[in-house]
N, C-alpha and C positions, 0 to 999 in steps of 0.2 A: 481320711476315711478310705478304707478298700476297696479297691473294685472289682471286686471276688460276687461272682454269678453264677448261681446254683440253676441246672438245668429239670425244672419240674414238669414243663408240657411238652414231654418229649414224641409223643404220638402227633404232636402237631408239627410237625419239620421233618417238612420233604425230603430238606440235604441228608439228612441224618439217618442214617438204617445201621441195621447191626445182621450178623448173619442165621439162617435156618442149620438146623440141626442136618450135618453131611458128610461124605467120607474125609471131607477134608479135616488134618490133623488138627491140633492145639496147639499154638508153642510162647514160649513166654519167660524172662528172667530179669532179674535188679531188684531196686529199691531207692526209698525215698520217702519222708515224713512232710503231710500235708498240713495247710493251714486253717485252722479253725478259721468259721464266718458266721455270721447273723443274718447275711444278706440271703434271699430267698426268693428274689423277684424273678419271678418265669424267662430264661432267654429266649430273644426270635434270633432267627435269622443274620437279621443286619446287623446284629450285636456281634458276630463273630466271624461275618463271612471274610473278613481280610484275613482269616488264617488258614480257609478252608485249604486252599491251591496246595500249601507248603506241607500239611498236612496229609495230604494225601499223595501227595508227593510220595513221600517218606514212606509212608503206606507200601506207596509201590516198589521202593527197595527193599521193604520185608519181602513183599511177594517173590519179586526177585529171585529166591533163598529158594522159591518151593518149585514144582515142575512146571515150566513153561505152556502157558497158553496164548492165545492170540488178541485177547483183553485182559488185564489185571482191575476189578474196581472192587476198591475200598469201600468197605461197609462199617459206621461206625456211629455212636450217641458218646456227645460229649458231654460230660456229667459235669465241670464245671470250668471255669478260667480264671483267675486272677492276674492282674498287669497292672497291681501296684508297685512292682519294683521296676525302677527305669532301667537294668539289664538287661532283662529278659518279661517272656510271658506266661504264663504254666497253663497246660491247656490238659486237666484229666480225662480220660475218655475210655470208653470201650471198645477199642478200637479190632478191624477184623479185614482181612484181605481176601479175594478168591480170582483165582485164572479159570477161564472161563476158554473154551473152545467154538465155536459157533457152525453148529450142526443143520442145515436148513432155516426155519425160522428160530432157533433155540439155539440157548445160550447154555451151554455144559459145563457142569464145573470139574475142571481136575484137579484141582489141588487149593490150598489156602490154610487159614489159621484165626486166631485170638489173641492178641498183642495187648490187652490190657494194661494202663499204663498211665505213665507222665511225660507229658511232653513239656521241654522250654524251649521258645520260640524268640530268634532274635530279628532286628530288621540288619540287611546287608550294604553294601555301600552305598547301591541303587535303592535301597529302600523296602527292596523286598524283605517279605519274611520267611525264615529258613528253620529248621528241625535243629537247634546246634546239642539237644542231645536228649536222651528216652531212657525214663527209667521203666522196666516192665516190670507185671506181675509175675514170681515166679512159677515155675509148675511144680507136680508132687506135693510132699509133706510140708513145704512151704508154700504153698499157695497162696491157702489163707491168712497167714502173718505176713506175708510183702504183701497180700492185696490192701490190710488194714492198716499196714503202716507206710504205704504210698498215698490212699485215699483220703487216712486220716478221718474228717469228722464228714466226707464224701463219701464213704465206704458204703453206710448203707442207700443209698441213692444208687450207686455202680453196682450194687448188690443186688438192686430192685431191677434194672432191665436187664443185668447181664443173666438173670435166672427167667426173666420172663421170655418164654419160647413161643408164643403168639406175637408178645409185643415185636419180639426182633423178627420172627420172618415178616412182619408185617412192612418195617422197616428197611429193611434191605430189597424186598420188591420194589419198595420208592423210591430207594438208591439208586437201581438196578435200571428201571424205569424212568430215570432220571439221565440216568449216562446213556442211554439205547437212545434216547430222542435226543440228546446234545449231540451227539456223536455218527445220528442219523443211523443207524443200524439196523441192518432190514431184518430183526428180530421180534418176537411178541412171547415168546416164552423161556424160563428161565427151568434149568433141570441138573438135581444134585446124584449123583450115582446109587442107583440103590431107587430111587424116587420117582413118580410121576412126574412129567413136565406141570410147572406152574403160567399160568396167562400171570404176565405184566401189567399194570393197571396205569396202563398208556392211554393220553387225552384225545 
């Protein structure tokens, strides 16, 4: 049996955000064909947070790429995982990066992107698990043929939040809100260029 995990209650997971509509760019390229599944049962949490670390890891050497801020966090909904082959783990997701500045109590974004994509995930000597390679969605007139032939029979699931623009700002404030209090950061609001400051929805 597969144990391929389709992500359905994804407004319910806090780890999970994806980004608000902002000056920062889009960027994105590859390819790769997904595996059909039947399986449909709602992921939490604990079903995947052993890949969260490595994940955003990886995240953070996209950001890397774009202009330097003084926090980089990962904004992203994972649309599904499968780790039935004993090589590796495929983890699809929507994945999104932002550098961020930190202006008084506000978090500023200068720069970030949309990496949509495949991830395979292997364990390393020590047992961690590592990024060992991404295939992305491309941009332009190929967009939408590598996003549906990366996704596969996931497509339209990545389809449904990567378009919904309340579901992700909602998302990425709980991200956002999530790393300011891990990381104790004397912040409460978060502000894209061009935009109002947003309040954080800190406990």
């Amino acid at each position: 049996m597969k144990h391929t995990k389709l992500l359905f209650a994804l407004d319910t997971l806090i780890l999970l955000g994806v980004g608000m509509t902002t000056s920062c760019k889009n960027k994105a390229s590859d390819n790769q064909q997904a595996e059909a599944t039947t399986d449909t049962i709602p992921m939490m949490e604990q079903d995947h947070d052993e890949y969260l670390a490595s994940i955003e890891a990886y995240l953070r050497t996209i950001g890397s790429q774009y202009t330097p801020g003084e926090v980089c966090i990962p904004s992203y909904t994972v649309v599904a995982i499968n780790d039935s082959d004993t090589d590796y783990t495929r983890v699809w997701g929507d994945w999104w990066v932002f550098n961020y500045i930190i202006v008084g109590d506000t978090l500023k974004c200068v720069s970030g992107g949309n990496h949509p994509g495949l991830m395979y995930l292997k364990q390393n000597n020590t047992h961690e698990w590592v990024v060992s390679s991404f295939d992305q969605v491309e941009d332009g007139s190929r967009n939408l043929s590598s996003a549906q032939r990366i996704f596969g029979d996931y497509y339209e699931a990545f389809h449904k939040v990567n378009s919904n623009q309340e579901h992700r700002d909602s998302m990425r404030l709980k991200q956002v809100a999530y790393y300011v209090q891990e990381h104790n950061l004397p912040v409460t609001m978060i502000q894209d260029f061009g935009w109002s400051a947003v309040s954080l929805p800190l406990d």
